[in-house]
C-alpha positions in Angstrom: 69.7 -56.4 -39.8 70.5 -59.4 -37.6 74.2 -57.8 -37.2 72.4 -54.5 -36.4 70.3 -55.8 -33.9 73.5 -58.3 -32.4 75.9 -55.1 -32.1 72.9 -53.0 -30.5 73.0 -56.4 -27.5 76.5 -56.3 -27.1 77.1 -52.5 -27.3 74.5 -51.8 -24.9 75.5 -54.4 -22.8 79.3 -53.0 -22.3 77.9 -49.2 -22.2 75.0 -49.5 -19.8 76.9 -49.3 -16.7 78.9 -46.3 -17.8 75.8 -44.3 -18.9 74.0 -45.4 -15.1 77.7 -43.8 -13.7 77.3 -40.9 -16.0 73.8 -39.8 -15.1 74.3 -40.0 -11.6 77.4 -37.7 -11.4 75.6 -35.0 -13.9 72.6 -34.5 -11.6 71.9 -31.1 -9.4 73.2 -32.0 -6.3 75.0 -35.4 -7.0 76.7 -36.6 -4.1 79.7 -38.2 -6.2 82.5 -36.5 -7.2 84.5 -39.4 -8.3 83.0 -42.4 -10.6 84.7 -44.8 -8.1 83.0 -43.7 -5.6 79.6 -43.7 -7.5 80.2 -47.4 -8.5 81.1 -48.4 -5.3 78.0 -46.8 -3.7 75.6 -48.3 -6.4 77.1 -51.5 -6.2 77.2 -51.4 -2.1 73.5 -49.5 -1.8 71.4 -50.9 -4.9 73.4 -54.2 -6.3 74.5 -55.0 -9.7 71.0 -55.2 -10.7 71.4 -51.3 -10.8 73.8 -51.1 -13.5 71.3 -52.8 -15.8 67.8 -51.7 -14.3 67.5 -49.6 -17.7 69.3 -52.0 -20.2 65.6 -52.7 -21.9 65.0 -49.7 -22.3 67.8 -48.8 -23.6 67.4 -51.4 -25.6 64.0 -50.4 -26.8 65.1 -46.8 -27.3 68.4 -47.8 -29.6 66.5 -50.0 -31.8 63.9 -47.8 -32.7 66.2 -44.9 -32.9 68.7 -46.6 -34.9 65.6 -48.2 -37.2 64.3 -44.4 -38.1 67.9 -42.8 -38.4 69.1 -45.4 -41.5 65.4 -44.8 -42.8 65.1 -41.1 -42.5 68.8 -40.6 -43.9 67.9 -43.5 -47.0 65.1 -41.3 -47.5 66.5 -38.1 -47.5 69.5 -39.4 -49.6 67.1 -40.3 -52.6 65.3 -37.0 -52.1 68.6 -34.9 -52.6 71.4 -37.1 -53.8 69.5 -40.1 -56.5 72.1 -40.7 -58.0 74.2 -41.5 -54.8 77.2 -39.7 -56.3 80.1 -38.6 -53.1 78.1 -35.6 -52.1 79.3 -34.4 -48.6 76.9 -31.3 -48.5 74.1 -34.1 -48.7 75.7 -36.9 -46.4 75.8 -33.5 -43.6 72.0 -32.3 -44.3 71.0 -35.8 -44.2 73.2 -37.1 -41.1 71.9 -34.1 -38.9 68.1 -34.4 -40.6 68.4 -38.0 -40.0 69.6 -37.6 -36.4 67.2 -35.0 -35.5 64.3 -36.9 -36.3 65.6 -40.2 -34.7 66.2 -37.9 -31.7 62.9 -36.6 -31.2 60.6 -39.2 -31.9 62.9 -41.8 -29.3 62.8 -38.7 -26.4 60.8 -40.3 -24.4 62.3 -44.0 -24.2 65.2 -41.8 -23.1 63.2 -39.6 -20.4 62.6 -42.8 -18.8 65.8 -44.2 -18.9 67.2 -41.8 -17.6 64.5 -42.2 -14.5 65.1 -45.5 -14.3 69.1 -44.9 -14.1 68.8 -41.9 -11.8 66.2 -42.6 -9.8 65.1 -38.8 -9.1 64.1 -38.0 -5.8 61.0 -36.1 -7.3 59.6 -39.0 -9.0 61.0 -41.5 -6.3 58.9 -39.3 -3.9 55.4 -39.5 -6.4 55.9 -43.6 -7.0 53.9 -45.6 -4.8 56.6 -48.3 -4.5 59.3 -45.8 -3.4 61.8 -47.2 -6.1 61.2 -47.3 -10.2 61.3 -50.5 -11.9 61.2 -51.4 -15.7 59.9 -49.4 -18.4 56.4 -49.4 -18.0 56.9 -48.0 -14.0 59.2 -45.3 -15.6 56.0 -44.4 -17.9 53.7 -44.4 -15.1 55.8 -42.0 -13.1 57.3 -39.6 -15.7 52.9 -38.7 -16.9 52.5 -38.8 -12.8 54.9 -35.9 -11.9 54.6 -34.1 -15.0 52.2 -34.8 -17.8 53.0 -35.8 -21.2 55.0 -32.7 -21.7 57.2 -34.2 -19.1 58.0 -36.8 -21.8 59.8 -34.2 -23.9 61.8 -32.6 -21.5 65.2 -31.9 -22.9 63.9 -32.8 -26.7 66.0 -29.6 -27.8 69.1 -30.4 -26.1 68.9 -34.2 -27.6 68.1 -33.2 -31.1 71.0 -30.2 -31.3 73.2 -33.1 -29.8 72.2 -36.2 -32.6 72.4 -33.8 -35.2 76.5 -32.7 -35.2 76.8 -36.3 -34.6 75.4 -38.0 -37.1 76.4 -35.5 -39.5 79.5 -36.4 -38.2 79.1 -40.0 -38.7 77.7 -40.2 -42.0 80.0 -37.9 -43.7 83.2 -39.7 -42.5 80.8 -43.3 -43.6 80.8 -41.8 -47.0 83.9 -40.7 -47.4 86.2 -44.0 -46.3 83.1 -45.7 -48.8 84.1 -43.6 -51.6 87.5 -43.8 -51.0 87.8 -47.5 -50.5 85.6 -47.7 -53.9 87.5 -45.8 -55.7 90.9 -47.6 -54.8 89.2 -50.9 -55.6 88.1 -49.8 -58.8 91.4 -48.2 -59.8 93.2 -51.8 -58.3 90.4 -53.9 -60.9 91.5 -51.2 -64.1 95.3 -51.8 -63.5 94.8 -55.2 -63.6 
């Protein structure tokens, strides 16, 4: 857990940056088409500060999401593999089922990171302060300009994205586990 939770620092650290970059070049009507020049004019315009203005959330949206997915996909595994034989058909369904749920029930820790990374006009324009700050601002201002619905927007699109993945993931896990396992226990019997 403690490695978990150390990894989930370090790798969030290195990858928060890239994902502000990232989000800034996909919006409608981005005025970057380069990622140097969208570093260079968040660095220049907003600091270094905005590289990192959604680290705790992103933070707060990886743990949980991480927390649910190796629950759901321990859950599902004793549902329709107990005997935790190689099983690829059941590593898939319970990648993707395990993704999908993690997906969906961390959507709107993501909603607002992506606010907070962005910093939409729309919402820009409906926040008091003029700029969104920390998580809780994000909250405020995502129910402000559109409800809790607004929460949810691009569920869908996460879920069909987690799901391929960490199918993905968890069958290749398996596999190098069952491989590994059964060279060691072939090594131990030629002993």
């Amino acid at each position: 857990g403690a490695a978990g939770c150390v990894a989930t620092l370090l790798h969030d650290a290195a990858m928060n940056p890239a994902e502000v970059v990232k989000q800034r070049m996909q919006m409608y009507n981005s005025p970057y088409q380069r990622v140097t020049d969208c570093v260079r004019a968040v660095w220049r315009n907003e600091g270094a500060g905005a590289f990192y203005r959604s680290y705790t959330t992103q933070l707060t949206m990886n743990i949980p999401f991480q927390a649910i997915h190796f629950m759901t996909y321990e859950f599902l595994q004793e549902q329709l593999n107990p005997l935790r034989q190689y099983n690829p058909g059941s590593h898939m369904v319970s990648g993707a089922c395990a993704g999908a749920v993690a997906a969906a029930a961390t959507t709107p820790l993501d909603v607002c990171k992506t606010l907070l990374n962005t910093q939409e006009s729309l919402a820009l324009s409906s926040n008091i302060s003029g700029h969104i700050t920390g998580m809780a601002n994000a909250f405020r201002t995502v129910y402000q300009v559109g409800g809790v619905t607004a929460y949810f927007r691009g569920v869908q699109a996460r879920v069909i994205y987690q799901m391929p993945s960490t199918a993905i993931a968890w069958s290749v896990y398996e596999f190098f586990k069952y491989i590994l396992t059964k060279r060691q226990e072939e090594w131990r019997a030629g002993k």
